[in-house]
C-alpha positions, -999 to 999 in steps of 0.1 A, spaced: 384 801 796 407 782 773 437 791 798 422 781 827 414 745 810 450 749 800 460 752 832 439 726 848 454 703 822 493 712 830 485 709 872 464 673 865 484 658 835 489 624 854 451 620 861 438 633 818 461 609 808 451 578 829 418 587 824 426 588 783 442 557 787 413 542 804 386 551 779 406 536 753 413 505 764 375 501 775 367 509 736 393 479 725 380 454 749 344 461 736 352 460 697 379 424 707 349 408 730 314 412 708 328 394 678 332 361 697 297 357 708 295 347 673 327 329 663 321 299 682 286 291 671 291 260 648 263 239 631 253 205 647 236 181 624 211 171 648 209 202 668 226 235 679 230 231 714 251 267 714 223 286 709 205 278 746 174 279 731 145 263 756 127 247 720 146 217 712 146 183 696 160 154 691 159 153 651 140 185 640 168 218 632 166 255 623 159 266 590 190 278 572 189 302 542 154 290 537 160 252 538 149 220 556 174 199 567 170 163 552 172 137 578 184 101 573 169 73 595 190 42 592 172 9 602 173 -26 592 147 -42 563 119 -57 580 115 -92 575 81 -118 576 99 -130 605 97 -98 621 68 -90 647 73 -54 640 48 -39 616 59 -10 611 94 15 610 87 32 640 109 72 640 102 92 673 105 127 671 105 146 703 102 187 708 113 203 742 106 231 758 142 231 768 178 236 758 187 200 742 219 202 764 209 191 794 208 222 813 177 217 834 162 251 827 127 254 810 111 279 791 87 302 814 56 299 794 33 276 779 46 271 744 27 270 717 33 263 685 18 248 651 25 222 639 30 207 599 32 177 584 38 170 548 50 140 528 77 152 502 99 141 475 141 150 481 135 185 463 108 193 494 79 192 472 44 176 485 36 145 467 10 138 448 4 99 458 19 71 478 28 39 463 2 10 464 -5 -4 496 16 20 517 9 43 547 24 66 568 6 72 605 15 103 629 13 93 667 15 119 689 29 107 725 22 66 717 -14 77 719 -32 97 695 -32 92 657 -24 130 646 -26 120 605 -26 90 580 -17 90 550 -19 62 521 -26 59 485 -59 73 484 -54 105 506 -66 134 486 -42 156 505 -5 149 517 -1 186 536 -16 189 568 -16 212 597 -27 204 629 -56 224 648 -54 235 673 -17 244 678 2 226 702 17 228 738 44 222 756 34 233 792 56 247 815 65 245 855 86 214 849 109 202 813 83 186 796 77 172 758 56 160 730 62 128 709 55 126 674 60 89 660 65 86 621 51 51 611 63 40 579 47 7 568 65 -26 564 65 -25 533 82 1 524 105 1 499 139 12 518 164 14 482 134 27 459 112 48 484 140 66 501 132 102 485 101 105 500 104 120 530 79 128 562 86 169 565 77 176 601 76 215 611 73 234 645 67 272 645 62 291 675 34 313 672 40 349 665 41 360 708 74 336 716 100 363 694 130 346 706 122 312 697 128 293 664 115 275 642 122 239 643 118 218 610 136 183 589 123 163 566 127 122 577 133 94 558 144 56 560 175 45 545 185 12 545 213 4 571 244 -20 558 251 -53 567 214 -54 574 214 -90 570 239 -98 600 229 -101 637 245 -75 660 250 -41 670 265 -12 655 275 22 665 279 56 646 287 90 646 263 104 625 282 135 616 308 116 607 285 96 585 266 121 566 300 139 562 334 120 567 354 152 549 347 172 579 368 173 607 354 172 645 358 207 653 331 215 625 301 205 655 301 216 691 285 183 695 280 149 680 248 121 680 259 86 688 238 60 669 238 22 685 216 5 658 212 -36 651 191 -63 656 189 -96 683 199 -86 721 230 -77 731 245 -58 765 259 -28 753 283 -8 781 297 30 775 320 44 795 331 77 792 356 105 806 337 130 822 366 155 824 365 157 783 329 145 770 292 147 786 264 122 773 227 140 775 213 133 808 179 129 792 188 93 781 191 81 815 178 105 841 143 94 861 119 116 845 137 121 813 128 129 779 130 90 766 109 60 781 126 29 783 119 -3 797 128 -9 840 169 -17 834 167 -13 798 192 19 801 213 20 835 233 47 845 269 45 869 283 75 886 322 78 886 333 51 917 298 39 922 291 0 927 292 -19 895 304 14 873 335 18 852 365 3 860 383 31 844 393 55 875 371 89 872 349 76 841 310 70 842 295 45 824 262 36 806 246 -3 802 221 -7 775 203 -42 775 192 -38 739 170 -62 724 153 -58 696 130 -83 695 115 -73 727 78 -66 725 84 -51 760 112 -30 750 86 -21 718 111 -41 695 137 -15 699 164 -13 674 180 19 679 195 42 703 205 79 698 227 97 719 239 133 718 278 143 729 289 174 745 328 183 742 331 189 781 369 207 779 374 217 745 380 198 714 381 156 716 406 149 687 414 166 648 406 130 643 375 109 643 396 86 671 378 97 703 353 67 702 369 31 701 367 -5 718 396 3 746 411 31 764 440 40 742 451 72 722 428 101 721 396 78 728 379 92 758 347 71 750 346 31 753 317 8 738 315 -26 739 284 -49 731 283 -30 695 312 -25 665 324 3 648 302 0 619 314 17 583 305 52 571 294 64 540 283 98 528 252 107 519 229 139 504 
């Protein structure tokens, strides 16, 4: 037996060694590809939009090593001058992928849903200062929870569980009402901890979780419009590359017509923000968007652009005083530097605003 196999192997040397050859370079492109399915998954403050994960939102994360992601909400002191009577957060929670995809999740979704009040270490507090309240509105409609000085409990889950139906992209609004007269220096550890958890059939979706508070923005005092990178802001050490995507916050107070062109070939804005039937409801021509080479659009050859008629003392426009926007690197990295958004077409910007300034950074934990 052994000769013959010998002698099989002596007549057919050319096809054992091709096929030898073969077999190991099929084993060294396995072990080379399945370690990169996970080397380019990096953290997004906002959210992870690698993951292609149809549950999604604009401000709640995943849970990481067993924490909840603290999330600042910069706004502006309310004044007596001011109609609005309350600081108004909007959280929203998809049954999509974040980035704009289109697909939606198959199923109903359900999930349950928990809100607490807690103090910067995550623990439920005990009491609310005198006089102030915190309401839960779910979809600008339905008051979900209040809380104020006198509640005897500041954990509560919601029952039933919630849905997020399927057969089209569709979402549910919470909005965190913080009352005007809250203390934005001394009442900035307590937080509103909102919590999403798929219940136990949907295995391959996560968790969705942050804990919200108000801090004061600067220069609150001066008329205008400012814009942010808030991953630059919450950490100006890191570089770029750190996030697969970025949040742009335009933020002020008074009207003002804020226009953002971008290079499509290098950056994509979520769709969401200006799509018919997307996930935000703004006013009629409160948020225009311009193909590349359509009528009125960039004047910038191949760019798209955005027009925001922002005014925040527009009962209409519900007295809007911010704008969040989430950035996708189209073509690869944007800069090493945080230089890709700016005021002209020069350098490594790929991203124009005018109507709103560069406002200063500052870290914060």
């Amino acid at each position: 037996m052994k000769k013959k196999i010998f002698k099989f192997i002596k007549k057919q040397w050319l096809l054992v060694w091709t096929l030898i050859v073969s077999a190991a370079m099929f084993a060294m492109i396995a072990s080379a590809e399945y370690p990169g399915t996970n080397n380019y998954m990096k953290r997004v403050v906002v959210s992870d939009d690698s993951t292609d994960m149809m549950f999604s939102s604009n401000l709640l994360t995943f849970i990481e090593n067993d924490k909840i992601a603290y999330q600042p909400y910069y706004v502006r002191q309310l004044t007596d001058d001011d109609l609005a009577t309350t600081y108004d957060v909007d959280v929203y929670v998809w049954n999509y992928d974040i980035n704009g995809t289109g697909d939606y999740y198959k199923k109903n979704i359900s999930y349950q849903l928990n809100i607490k009040v807690v103090d910067k270490n995550g623990d439920t507090v005990t009491s609310l200062g005198s006089g102030k309240t915190i309401q839960i509105v779910k979809n600008d409609s339905t008051v979900l929870k209040s809380f104020n000085s006198s509640s005897s409990s500041y954990d509560y889950t919601h029952s039933p569980n919630e849905t997020l139906a399927t057969g089209a992209r569709s979402q549910n609004k919470y909005t965190i009402k913080f009352s005007k007269n809250w203390d934005l220096e001394n009442d900035s550890n307590t937080r509103v901890q909102i919590t999403a958890t798929p219940t136990s059939e949907f295995t391959d979706l996560k968790t969705l979780a942050a804990a919200i508070g108000l801090k004061e923005e600067r220069a609150a005092d001066v008329a205008g419009w400012k814009y942010y990178i808030n991953e630059q802001r919450l950490n100006s050490a890191a570089a770029p590359s750190a996030y697969d995507a970025y949040n742009l916050v335009l933020t002020g107070t008074g009207s003002s017509t804020i226009v953002i062109e971008w290079d499509p070939t290098k950056v994509a804005i979520n769709k969401d923000l200006y799509e018919q039937g997307g996930a935000y409801s703004f006013y009629s021509g409160e948020v225009t968007y311009y193909a590349s080479g359509a009528a009125g659009g960039s004047s910038i050859p191949g760019w798209e652009k955005l027009v925001i008629e922002a005014d925040s003392y527009s009962q209409l426009k519900e007295y809007r005083n911010r704008y969040d926007l989430q950035l996708y690197k189209f073509n690869g990295e944007l800069s090493s530097a945080w230089d890709f958004v700016g005021a002209s077409q020069s350098g490594n910007v790929c991203i124009v605003i005018n109507g709103a300034e560069d406002a200063l950074t500052e870290s914060n934990d």
